[in-house]
C-alpha positions as CSV (number, residue, x, y, z in Angstrom):
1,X,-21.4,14.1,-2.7
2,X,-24.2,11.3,-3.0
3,X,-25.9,10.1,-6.2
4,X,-28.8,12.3,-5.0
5,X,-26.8,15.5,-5.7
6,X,-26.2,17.9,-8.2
7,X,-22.8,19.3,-9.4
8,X,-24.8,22.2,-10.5
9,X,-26.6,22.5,-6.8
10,X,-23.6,21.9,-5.3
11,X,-22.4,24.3,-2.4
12,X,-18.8,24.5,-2.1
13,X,-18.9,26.3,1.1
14,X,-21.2,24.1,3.2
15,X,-23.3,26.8,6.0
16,X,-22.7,29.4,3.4
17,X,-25.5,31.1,2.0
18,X,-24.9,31.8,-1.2
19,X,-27.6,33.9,-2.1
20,X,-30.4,34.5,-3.2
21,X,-29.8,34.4,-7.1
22,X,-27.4,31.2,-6.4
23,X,-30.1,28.5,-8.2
24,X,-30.0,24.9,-6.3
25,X,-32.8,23.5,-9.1
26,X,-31.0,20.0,-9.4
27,X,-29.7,19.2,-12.7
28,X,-28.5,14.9,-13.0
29,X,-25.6,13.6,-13.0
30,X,-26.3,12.6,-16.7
31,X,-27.2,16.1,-17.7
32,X,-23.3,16.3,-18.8
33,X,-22.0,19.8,-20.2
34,X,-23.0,19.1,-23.3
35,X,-26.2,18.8,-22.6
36,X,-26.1,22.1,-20.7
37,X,-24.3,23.7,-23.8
38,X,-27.0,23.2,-26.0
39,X,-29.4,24.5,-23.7
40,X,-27.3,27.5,-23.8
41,X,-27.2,27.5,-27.1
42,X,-31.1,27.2,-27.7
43,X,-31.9,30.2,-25.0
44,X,-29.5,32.6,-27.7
45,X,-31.0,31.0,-30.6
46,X,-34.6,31.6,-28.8
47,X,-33.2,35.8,-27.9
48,X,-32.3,36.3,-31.6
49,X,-28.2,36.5,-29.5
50,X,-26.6,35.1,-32.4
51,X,-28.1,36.8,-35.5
52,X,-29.0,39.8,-33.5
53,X,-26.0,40.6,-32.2
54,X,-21.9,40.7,-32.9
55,X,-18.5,39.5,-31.8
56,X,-18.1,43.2,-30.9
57,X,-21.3,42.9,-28.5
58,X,-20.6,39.8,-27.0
59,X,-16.8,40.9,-26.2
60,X,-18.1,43.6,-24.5
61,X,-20.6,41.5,-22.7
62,X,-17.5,39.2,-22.0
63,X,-15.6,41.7,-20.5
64,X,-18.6,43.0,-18.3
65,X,-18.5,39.4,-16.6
66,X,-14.8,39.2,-16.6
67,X,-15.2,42.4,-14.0
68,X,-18.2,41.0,-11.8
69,X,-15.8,37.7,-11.8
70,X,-12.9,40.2,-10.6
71,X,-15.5,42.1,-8.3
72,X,-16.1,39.3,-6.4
73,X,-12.9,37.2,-6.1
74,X,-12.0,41.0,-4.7
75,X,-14.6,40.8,-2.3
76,X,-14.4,37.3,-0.8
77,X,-17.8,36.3,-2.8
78,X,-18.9,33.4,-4.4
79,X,-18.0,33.3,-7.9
80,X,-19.8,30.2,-9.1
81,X,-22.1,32.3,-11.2
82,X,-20.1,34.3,-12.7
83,X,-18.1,31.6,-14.1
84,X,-21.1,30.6,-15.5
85,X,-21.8,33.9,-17.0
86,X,-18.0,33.8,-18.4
87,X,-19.3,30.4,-20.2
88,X,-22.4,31.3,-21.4
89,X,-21.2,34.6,-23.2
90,X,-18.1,32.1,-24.5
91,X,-20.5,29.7,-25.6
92,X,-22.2,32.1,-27.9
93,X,-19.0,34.0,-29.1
94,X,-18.3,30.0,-30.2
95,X,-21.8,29.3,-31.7
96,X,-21.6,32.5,-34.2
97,X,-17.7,31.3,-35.3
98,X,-18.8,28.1,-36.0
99,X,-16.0,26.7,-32.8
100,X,-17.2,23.5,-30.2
101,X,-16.7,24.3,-27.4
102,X,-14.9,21.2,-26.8
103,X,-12.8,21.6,-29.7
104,X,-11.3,24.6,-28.4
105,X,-10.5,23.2,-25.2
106,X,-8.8,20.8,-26.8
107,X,-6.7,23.0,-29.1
108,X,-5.7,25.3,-25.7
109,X,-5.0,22.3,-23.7
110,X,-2.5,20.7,-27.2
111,X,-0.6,24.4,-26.3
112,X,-0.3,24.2,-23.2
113,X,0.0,20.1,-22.3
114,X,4.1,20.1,-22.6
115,X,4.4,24.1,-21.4
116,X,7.5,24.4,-19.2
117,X,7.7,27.5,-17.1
118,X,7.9,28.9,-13.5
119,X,5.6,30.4,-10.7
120,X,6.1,34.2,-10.2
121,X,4.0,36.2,-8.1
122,X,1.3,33.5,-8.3
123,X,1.4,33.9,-11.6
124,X,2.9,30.9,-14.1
125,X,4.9,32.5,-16.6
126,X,6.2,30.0,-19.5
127,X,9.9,29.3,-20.4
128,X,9.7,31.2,-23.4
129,X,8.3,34.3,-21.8
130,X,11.5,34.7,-19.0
């Protein structure tokens, strides 16, 4: 990818067309995640997201993503956006429990740094689960 690109414009599947709602606006290299994340976090501010609404609401909202994400892995689809859905609906359940983002990255990546376990049916199931 040259210095021109965009990790946010970037097409995974080169001659793919990924659609019409698939935004290549190019975002900077220095444009880093957290300066995405508090873009995201303005736009709910700015839509009353986080004193309008509940962790109730935005776990449903969650889960609503979680199936388009499904829908699509199903189908063959891109996914790009709806991992991005996934994050922005995270991003606020974080912002209205007072949780970085980052921070709890870090605390599921301290349980799961050392995790011991083995592959079954794709699926990686830890020691202490078999």
């Amino acid at each position: 990818m040259s210095k021109s690109a965009s990790v946010f414009n970037w097409n995974p599947e080169p001659g793919k067309d990924l659609g019409v709602d698939y935004d290549r606006t190019p975002i900077p290299y220095d444009h880093t995640i957290d300066f995405v994340e508090a873009k995201i976090q303005q736009w709910h501010r700015d839509r009353n997201l986080i004193n309008g609404s509940s962790d109730k609401d935005q776990l449903a909202k969650l889960i609503q993503e979680v199936g388009e994400l499904s829908d699509h892995i199903c189908k063959g689809e891109s996914i790009v956006d709806d991992v991005g859905d996934i994050m922005v609906v995270l991003i606020n359940i974080c912002m209205r429990n007072d949780i970085e983002l980052a921070e709890a990255l870090a605390v599921a990546y301290r349980d799961i740094k050392d995790r011991k376990g083995v592959m079954v049916g794709g699926v990686f199931v830890k020691e202490a689960d078999l």
